[in-house]
N, C-alpha and C positions, 0 to 999 in steps of 0.2 A: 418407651413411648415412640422414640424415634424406628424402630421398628416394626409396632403397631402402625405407624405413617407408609411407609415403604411397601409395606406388605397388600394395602390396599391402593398401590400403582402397579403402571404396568410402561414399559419402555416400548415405542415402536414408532413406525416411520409417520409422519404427519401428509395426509393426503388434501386436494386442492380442496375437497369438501369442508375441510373444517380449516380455510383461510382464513373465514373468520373468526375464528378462536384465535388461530395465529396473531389476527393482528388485532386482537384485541390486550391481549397480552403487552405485545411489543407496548403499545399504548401507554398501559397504563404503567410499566415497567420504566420504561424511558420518558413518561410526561407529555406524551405529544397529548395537547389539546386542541379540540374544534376547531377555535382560532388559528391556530399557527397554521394548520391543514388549511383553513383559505384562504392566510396569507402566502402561501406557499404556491394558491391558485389551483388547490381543488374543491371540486364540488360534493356536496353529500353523498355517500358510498363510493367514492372514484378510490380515493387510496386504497380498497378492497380489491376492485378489479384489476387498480396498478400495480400491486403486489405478485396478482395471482401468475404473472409469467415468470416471475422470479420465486417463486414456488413450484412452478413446473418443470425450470431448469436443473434448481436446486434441489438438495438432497436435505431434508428437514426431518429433526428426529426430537421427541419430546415425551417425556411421559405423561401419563394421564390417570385420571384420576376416573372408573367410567369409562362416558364420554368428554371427561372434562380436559381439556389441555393446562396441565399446570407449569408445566416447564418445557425450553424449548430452544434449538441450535441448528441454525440452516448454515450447509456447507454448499456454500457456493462456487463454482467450476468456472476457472481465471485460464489466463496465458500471462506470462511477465518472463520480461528479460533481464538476464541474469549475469552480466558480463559479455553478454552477446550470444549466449546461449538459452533458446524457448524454454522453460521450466511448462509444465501444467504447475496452475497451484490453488488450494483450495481456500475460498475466501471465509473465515468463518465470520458469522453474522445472526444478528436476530436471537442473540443469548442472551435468556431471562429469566427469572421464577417468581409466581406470585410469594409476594412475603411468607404469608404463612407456610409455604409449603422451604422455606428457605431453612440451612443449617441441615438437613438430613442428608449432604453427601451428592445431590441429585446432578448438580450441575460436573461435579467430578465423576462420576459416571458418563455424561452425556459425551464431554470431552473426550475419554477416553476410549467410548466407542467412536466419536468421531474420528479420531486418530487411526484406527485399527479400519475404519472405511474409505479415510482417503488414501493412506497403504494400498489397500487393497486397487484402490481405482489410480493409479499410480501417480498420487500428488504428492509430491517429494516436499513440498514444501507447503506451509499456511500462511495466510495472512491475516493481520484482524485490524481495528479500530480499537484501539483499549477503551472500556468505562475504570476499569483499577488496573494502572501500572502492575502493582504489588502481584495483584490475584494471577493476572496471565503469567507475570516471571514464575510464580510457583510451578504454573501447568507446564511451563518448557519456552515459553515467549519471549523475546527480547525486544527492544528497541531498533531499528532500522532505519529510520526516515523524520526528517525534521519538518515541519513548517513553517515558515518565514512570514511573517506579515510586515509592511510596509505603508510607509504613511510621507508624501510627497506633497509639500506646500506648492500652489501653483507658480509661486518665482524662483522655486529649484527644478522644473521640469525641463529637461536637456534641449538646447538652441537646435531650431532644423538643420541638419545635415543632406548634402545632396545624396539621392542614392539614385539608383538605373531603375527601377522599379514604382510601382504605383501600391495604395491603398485603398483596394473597394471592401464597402461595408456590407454585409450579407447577412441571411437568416443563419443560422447558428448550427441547422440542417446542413447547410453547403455542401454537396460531395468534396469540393476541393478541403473542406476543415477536415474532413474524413483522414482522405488522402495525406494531405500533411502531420496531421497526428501519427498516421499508422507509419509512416519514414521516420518520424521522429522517437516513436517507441523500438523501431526496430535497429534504432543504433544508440540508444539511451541506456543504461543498466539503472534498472529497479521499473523500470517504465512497464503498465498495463498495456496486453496487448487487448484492445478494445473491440468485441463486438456488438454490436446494434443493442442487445439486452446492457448490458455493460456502459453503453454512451445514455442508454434511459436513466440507468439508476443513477448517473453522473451529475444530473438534472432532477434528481427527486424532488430537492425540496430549494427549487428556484424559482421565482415567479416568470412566467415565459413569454409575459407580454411584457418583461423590460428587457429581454435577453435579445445583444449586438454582437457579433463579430465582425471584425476586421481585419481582411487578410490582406497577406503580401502577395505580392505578384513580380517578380523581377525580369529581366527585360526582356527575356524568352519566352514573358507571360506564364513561366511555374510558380506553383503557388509553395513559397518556403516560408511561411509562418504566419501566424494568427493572433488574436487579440480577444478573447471573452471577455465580457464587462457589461456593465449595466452601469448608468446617470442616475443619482437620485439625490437629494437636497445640496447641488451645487456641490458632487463629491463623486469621482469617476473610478468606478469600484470593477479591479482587476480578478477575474475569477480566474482566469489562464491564459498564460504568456508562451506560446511557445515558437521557436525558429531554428530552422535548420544551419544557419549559416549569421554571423555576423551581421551582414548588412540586412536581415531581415529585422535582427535584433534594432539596428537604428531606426531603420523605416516603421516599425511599429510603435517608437518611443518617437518618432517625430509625428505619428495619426494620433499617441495622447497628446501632445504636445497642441498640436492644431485646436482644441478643448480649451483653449487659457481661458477665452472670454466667458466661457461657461460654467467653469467650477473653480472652486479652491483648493482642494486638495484632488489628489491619486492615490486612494488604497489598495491595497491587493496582495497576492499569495507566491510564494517562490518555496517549491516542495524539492530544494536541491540545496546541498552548501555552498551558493551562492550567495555573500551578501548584496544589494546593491548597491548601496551607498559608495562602494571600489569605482561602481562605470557611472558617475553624475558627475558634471564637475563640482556642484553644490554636496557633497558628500553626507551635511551636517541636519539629517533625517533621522527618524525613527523605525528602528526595526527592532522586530521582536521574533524570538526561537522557539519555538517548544518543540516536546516530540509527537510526532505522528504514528506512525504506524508500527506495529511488531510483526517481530514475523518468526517463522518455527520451522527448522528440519522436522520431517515426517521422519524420512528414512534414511540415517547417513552415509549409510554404504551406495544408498541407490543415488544419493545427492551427490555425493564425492564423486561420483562413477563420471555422472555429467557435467562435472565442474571444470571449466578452462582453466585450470593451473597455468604462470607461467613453466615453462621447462625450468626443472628442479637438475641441480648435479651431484644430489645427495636423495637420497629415501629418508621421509620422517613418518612417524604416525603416532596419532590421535588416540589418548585414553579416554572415552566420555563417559559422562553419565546423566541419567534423563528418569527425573520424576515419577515419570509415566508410560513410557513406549521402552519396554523394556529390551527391545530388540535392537536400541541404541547403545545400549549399556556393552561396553567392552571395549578390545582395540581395532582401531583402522589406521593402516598403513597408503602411503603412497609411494609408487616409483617410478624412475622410466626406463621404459627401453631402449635400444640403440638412436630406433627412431625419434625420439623426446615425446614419446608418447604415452601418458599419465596411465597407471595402473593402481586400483585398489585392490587389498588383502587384507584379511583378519591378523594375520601375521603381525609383527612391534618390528618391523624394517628399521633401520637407520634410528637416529637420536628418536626422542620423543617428549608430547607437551601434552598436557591431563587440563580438560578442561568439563564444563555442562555442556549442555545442547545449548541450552540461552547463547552464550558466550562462544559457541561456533559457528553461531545460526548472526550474531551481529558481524565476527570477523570477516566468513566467506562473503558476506553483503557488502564488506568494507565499511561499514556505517564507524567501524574504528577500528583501529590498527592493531596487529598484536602487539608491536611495543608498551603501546596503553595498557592493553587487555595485564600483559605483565606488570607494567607498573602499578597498576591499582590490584594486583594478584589476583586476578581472574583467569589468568593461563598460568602455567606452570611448567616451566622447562629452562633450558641454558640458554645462555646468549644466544650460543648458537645457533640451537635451534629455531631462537627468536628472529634472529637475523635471517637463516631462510625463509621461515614463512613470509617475512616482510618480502624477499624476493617471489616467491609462487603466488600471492595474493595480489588481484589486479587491482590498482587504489583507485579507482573512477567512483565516487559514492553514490548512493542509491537516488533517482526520482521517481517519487512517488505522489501522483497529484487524486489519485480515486478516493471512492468514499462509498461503502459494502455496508 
């Protein structure tokens, strides 16, 4: 049966013409209803046309049935830093199958030619959105990135602090929000590097006649940090917080602060292992964890290649193994030369530690340490070896605030 299914698809790239199919699927796959689409602040057919640039960027592959789209995986084309090093990476997104056509295999296919195409277009690394933890670690995915939520009674909001700098409130557009995000990703590790298609989708599904910014200005008049939020039933709801510098951090917690008379509480998101409740002096708030984002070595020779290792005084290397990308499968060495300059080989150099793709793919992110990774036996090697990578691995952890 499930071959008689098969036999009457056909795999191939999805073109802007049949957007609609696309997102008719996504639809109905993920539940968006009419409703949500206007509260969300669009009008009848807009999410088709909003789509269609992010299908012209993107790299979208489905099979079909016919004409019919039955299943379907847009790889979408990123920038994120990575220790302080650009990576390209591809976002994977918009993966679906109508039920009935579900259980014949379709979606591990799609994957696996996605992988074999963003290789080819040399995206070392992916990232996604999980709908199942489980499903993605099968394919080669791990965990990366946390999201924090936060919930602030209005007599724990931090007393004004004087700073050098002012707080103006602006459209959301701002070039200076531009400007300070893209400083702020360019020395952030996990951080999107953001362009204009990339700042739309950011805002997909926000309603835009509530959306405020509030940026910093400090005394030179540079804009070092920002404030996204939106007011709504006496409740001041943080969508992004971000500053280059300390005192931006206060001057932006003294513009929510200035709000007392207005709301009761402060919700909002913090996509780094940061808690807050450390910087309040009222500490005794609510926050909550989960995880956010996964993410996947494509190629780990070509990843290792660009990775800022600290300078190593020993060569180790890497036994992996991978699901699905079988060109991961085997050993990778690292060493250096005189100059402390990081080299990969297929070669077993120096000690060495046997680990998945999942499990190198959260290390190099730092999302967790190899100590851990050993402790709960996800890596596999000697102390010692354990103890250098904790050396060569820079521990900054990932921010990751998008949504693909």
């Amino acid at each position: 049966m499930m071959d008689e299914i098969r036999n009457q698809l056909e795999i191939r790239p999805v073109t802007v013409n049949e957007v609609g199919q696309y997102n008719d699927l996504l639809r109905y796959v993920f539940q968006v209803t009419d409703q949500e689409l206007v509260d969300s602040g669009y009008e009848s057919g807009e999410i088709v046309r909003a789509k269609l640039p992010v299908i012209k960027e993107s790299d979208v592959i489905g099979w079909f049935k016919g004409d019919e789209l039955v299943s379907s995986m847009a790889i979408y084309p990123c920038r994120v830093n990575i220790h302080g090093v650009l990576y390209d990476m591809a976002g994977l997104t918009g993966v679906g199958t109508y039920p009935e056509y579900s259980g014949h295999g379709l979606m591990h296919d799609l994957i696996k030619m996605g992988l074999n195409h963003m290789r080819a277009h040399k995206q070392w690394i992916s990232f996604l959105y999980p709908y199942s933890i489980p499903f993605y670690r099968k394919k080669g995915w791990e965990i990366i990135s946390d999201h924090l939520t936060f919930n602030v009674r209005d007599t724990q909001l931090p007393k004004q602090e004087i700073v050098p700098g002012h707080v103006e409130r602006s459209e959301i557009d701002d070039p200076d929000v531009f400007k300070t995000y893209d400083q702020f990703a360019h020395q952030t590790h996990g951080a999107m590097i953001r362009n204009q298609l990339n700042w739309d989708e950011y805002w997909r599904w926000e309603n835009e006649e509530e959306r405020f910014v509030g940026i910093y200005y400090d005394a030179q008049e540079r804009p070092t940090g920002y404030v996204m939020y939106w007011i709504a039933d006496e409740v001041f709801h943080v969508k992004e917080m971000i500053y280059l510098n300390q005192e931006a951090r206060v001057a932006l917690w003294n513009f929510i602060s200035a709000h007392f008379s207005m709301i009761t509480h402060v919700k909002g998101n913090i996509y780094k292992d940061e808690p807050l409740a450390f910087l309040l002096d009222d500490g005794d708030i609510t926050e909550t964890i989960k995880p956010y984002f996964m993410g996947r070595i494509v190629d780990v020779e070509q990843f290792l290649k660009q990775f800022p290792f600290e300078p190593g005084s020993a060569p180790i290397h890497f036994t992996i193994n991978d699901p699905l990308a079988d060109w991961n499968n085997g050993v990778f060495g690292v060493y250096w030369d005189k100059e402390e300059k990081a080299h990969i080989t297929r070669r077993p150099v120096g000690e060495g530690v046997a680990c998945n793709v999942q499990t190198l793919t959260t290390m190099l992110m730092s999302y967790r340490r190899p100590s851990y990774l050993a402790q709960i036996e996800r890596l596999v090697g000697s102390r010692s070896a354990i103890k250098l990578l904790e050396r060569i691995i820079p521990t900054e952890t990932p921010y990751f605030s998008d949504y693909f």
